[in-house]
C-alpha positions as CSV (number, residue, x, y, z in Angstrom):
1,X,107.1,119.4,87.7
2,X,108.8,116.9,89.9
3,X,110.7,113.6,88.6
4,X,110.3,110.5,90.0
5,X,111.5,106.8,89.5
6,X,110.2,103.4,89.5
7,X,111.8,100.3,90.9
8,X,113.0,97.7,88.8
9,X,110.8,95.5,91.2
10,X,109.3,93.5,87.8
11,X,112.2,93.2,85.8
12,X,113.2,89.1,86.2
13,X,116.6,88.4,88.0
14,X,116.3,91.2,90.3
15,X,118.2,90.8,93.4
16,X,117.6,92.2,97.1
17,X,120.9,93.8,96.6
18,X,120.0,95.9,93.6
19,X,116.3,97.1,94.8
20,X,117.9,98.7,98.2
21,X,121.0,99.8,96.5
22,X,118.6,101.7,93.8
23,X,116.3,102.9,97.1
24,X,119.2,104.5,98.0
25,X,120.7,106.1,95.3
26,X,117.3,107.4,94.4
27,X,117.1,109.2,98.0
28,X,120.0,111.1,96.8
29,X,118.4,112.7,94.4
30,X,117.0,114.6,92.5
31,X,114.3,112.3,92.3
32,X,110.7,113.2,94.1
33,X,109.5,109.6,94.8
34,X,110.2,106.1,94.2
35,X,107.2,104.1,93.0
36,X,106.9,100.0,92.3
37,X,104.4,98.5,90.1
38,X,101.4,95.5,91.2
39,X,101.2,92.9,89.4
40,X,100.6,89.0,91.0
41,X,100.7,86.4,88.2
42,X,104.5,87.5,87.1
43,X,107.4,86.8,88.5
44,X,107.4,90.5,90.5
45,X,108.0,91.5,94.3
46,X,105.1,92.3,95.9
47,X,104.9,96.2,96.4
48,X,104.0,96.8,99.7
49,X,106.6,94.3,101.3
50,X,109.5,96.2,98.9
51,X,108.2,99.5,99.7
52,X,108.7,98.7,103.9
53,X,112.3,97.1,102.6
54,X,113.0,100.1,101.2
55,X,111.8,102.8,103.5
56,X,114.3,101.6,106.2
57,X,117.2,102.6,103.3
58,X,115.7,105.9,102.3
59,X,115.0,109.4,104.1
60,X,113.5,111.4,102.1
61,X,112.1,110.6,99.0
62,X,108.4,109.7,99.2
63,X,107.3,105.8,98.5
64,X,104.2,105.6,95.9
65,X,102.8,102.2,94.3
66,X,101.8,103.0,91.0
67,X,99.6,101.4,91.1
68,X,97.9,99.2,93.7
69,X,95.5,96.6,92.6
70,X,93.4,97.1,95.3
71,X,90.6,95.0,94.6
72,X,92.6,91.9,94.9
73,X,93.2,93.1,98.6
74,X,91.2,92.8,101.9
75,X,90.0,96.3,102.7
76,X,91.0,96.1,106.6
77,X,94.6,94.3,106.1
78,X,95.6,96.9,103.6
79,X,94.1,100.0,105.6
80,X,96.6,98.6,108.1
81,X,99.2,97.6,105.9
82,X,99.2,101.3,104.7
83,X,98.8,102.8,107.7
84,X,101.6,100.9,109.1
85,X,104.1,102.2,106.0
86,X,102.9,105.5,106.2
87,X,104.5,105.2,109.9
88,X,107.2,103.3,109.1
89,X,108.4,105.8,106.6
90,X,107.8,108.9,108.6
91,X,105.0,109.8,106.8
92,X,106.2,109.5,103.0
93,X,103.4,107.3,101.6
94,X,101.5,107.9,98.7
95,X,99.0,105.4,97.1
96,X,98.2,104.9,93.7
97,X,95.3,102.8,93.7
98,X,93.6,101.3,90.2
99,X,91.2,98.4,89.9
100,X,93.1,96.6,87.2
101,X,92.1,95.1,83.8
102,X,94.0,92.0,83.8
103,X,91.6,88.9,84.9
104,X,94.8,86.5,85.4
105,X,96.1,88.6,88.4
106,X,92.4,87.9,90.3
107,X,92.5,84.7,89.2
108,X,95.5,84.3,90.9
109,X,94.5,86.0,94.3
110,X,91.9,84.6,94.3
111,X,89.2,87.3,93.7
112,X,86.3,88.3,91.7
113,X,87.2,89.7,88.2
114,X,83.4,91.3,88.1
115,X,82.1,93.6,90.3
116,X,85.4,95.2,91.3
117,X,84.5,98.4,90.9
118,X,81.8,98.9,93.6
119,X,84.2,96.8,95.9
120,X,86.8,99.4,95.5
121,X,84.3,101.6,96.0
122,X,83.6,100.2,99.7
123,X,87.4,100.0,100.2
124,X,87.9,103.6,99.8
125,X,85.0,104.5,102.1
126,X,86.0,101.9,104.5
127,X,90.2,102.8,104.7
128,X,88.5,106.7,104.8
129,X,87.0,105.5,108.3
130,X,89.9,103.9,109.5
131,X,92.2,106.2,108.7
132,X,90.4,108.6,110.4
133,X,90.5,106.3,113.9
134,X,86.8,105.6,113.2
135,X,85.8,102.1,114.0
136,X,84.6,99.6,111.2
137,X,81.3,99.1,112.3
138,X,79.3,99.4,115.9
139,X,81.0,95.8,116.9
140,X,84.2,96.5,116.1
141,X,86.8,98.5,117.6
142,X,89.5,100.7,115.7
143,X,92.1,99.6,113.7
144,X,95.5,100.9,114.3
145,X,98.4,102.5,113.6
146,X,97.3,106.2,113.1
147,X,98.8,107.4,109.9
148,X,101.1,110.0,110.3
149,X,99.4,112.1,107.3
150,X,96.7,113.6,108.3
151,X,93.3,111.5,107.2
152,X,95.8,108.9,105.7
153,X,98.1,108.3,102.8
154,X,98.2,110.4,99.7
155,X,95.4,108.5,97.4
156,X,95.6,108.8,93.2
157,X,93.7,107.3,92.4
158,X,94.1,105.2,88.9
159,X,92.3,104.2,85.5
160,X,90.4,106.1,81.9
161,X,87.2,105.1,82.3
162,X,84.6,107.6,83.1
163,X,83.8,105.8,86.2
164,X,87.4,105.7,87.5
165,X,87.9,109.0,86.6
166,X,84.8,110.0,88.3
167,X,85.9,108.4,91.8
168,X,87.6,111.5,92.1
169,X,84.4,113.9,93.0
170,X,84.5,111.8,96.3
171,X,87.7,110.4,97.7
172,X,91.3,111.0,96.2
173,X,93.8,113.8,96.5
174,X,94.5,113.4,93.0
175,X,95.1,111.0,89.5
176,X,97.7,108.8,88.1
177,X,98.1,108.1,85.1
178,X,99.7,105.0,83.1
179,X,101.4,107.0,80.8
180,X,101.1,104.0,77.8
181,X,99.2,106.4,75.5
182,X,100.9,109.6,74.3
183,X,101.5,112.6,76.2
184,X,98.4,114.5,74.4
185,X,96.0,111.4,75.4
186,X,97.4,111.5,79.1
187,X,96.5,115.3,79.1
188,X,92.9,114.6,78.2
189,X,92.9,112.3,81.3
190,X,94.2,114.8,83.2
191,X,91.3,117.4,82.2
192,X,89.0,114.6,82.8
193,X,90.2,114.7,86.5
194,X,90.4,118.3,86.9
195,X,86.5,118.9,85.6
196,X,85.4,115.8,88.3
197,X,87.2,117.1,90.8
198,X,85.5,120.7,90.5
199,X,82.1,119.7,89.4
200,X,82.2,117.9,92.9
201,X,83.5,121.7,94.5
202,X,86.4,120.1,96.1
203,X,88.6,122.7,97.1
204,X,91.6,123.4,94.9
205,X,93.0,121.0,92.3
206,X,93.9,117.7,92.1
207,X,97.7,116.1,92.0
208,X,98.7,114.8,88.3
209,X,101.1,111.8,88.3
210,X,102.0,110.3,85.5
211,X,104.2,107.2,84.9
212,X,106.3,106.4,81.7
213,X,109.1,103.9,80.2
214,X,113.3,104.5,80.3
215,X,116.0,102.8,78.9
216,X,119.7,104.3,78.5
217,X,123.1,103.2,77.5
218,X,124.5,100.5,75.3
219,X,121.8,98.3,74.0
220,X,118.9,99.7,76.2
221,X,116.6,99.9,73.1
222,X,117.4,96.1,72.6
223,X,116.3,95.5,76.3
224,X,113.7,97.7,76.8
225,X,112.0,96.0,73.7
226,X,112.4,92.2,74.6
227,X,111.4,93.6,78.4
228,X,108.4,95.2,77.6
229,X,107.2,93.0,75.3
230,X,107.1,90.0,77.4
231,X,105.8,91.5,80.5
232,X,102.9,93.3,78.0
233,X,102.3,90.2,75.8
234,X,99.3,89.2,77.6
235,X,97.5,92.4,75.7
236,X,98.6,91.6,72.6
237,X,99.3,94.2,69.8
238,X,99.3,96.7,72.4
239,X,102.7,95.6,73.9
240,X,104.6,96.8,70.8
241,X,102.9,99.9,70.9
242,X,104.4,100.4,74.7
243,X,107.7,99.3,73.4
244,X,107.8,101.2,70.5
245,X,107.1,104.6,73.1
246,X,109.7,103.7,75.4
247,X,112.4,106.3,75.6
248,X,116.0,105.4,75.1
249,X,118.4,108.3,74.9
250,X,119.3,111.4,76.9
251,X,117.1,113.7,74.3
252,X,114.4,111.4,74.5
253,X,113.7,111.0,77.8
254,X,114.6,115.5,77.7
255,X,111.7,115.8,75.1
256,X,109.2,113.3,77.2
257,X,109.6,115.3,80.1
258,X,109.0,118.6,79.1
259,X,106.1,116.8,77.1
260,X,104.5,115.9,80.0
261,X,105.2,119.1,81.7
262,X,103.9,120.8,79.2
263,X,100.6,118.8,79.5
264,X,99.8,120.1,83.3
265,X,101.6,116.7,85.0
266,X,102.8,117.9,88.8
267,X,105.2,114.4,88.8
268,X,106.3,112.6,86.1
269,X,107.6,108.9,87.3
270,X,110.1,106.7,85.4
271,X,110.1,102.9,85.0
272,X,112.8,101.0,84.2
273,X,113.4,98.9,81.9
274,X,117.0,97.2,82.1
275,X,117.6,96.0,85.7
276,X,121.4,97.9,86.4
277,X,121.9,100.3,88.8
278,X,123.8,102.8,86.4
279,X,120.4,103.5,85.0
280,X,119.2,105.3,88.2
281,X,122.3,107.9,87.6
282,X,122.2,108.3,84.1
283,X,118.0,109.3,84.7
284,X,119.4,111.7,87.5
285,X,121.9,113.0,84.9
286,X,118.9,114.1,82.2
287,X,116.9,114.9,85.1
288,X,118.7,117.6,86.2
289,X,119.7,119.3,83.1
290,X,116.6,119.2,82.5
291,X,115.5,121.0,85.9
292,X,118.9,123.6,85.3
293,X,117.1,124.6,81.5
294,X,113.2,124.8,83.3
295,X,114.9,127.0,85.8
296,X,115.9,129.5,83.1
């Protein structure tokens, strides 16, 4: 299983500074990708702007949003948008992409709460036909760049419901997962994908991604909790249950690895939750014993 990590791109007080100094340090490793979090109607960056910033600092780790609301987007712009990343970065862009549940965010854009589904729907066919240098429609002409992935960014495609789960018999190279339940309820997901994926007879298996909470050092269960329970408080009870299964120490954030590992993920992603750059290196530092002991 590969380990990635999250930008603090939605922790308040963030500078420019830390975002490209944590792009950086990321790139040196061991971490698999660097993903940023969508949300509009919260004092966050936006996640395709950060993840261009970002790719200019970085070489090789890959770029995901986890996840895009992509509803709230125009279905040509963001083709392009991605497109352009995808080219910017050499070809490292993966997309999470999720419909969202939070009506304040569309209410924001603006855009239509209801009916969000089907028009994510249409975006996925219609970025599908751009990607692949098909024109729009029969009075429009192609819209460029190329990707440099073949077909177009990596798609994983977000959300539990049986619908958003079920996206994945026709477009998708795989799921992501938010990672607020526990590890068993994530892996239930995950079978969920897997048996829509091959009652559709796509070929092989789909990519599991998961995304979960960090904290470490002095105090980091102190900020991870007053974090995580304003940014969640517009759900209610719910954000203390995310705070209380944030993981702060090295033998927690150990045991929720090989949790998820042991649950089928392929990438397990890690958000932060305290907005210092130490935290990327102490994550490497569990991350890598962790990969020494797998190794074994």
């Amino acid at each position: 299983m590969k380990i990635g990590i999250e930008l603090p791109t939605t922790i308040p007080n963030v500078t420019a500074q830390l975002i490209r100094a944590w792009a950086r340090q990321a790139d040196a490793g061991p971490f698999s990708s660097l993903g940023i979090v969508d949300r509009l109607a919260y004092n966050t960056f936006d996640p395709l702007v950060s993840l261009a910033a970002v790719a200019t600092e970085t070489q090789r780790i890959r770029l995901m949003t986890g996840v895009l609301l992509a509803p709230m987007y125009n279905a040509g712009r963001l083709a392009k948008q991605a497109a352009s990343l995808d080219v910017l970065s050499n070809g490292r862009l993966s997309l999470g992409l999720a419909i969202g549940g939070n009506e304040e965010d569309f209410r924001a854009s603006p855009a239509s709460f209801s009916g969000r589904g089907k028009r994510f729907e249409q975006q996925l066919e219609l970025m599908t036909r751009v990607w692949a240098g098909q024109p729009v429609d029969d009075k429009t002409g192609p819209i460029g760049p190329t990707p440099l992935q073949p077909g177009g960014p990596e798609i994983l495609l977000g959300g539990q419901t049986p619908a958003a789960i079920g996206r994945l018999k026709r477009w998708g190279n795989g799921y992501i997962a938010a990672g607020l339940g526990s590890p068993a309820q994530v892996g239930t997901f995950f079978r969920q994908a897997e048996e829509a994926w091959q009652s559709a007879g796509r070929p092989g298996k789909p990519r599991l991604v998961v995304a979960t909470y960090f904290a470490l050092g002095p105090g980091a269960a102190e900020q991870a909790e007053a974090y995580l329970l304003e940014f969640y408080g517009i759900y209610g009870p719910l954000a203390q249950e995310i705070a209380k299964s944030v993981s702060t120490t090295p033998e927690a954030v150990q045991a929720r690895i090989q949790e998820f590992a042991d649950v089928g993920a392929d990438e397990l992603l890690f958000a932060p939750c305290i907005p210092e750059l130490d935290q990327v290196q102490r994550l490497a530092d569990v991350a890598n014993q962790w990969m020494r002991e797998a190794q074994n």
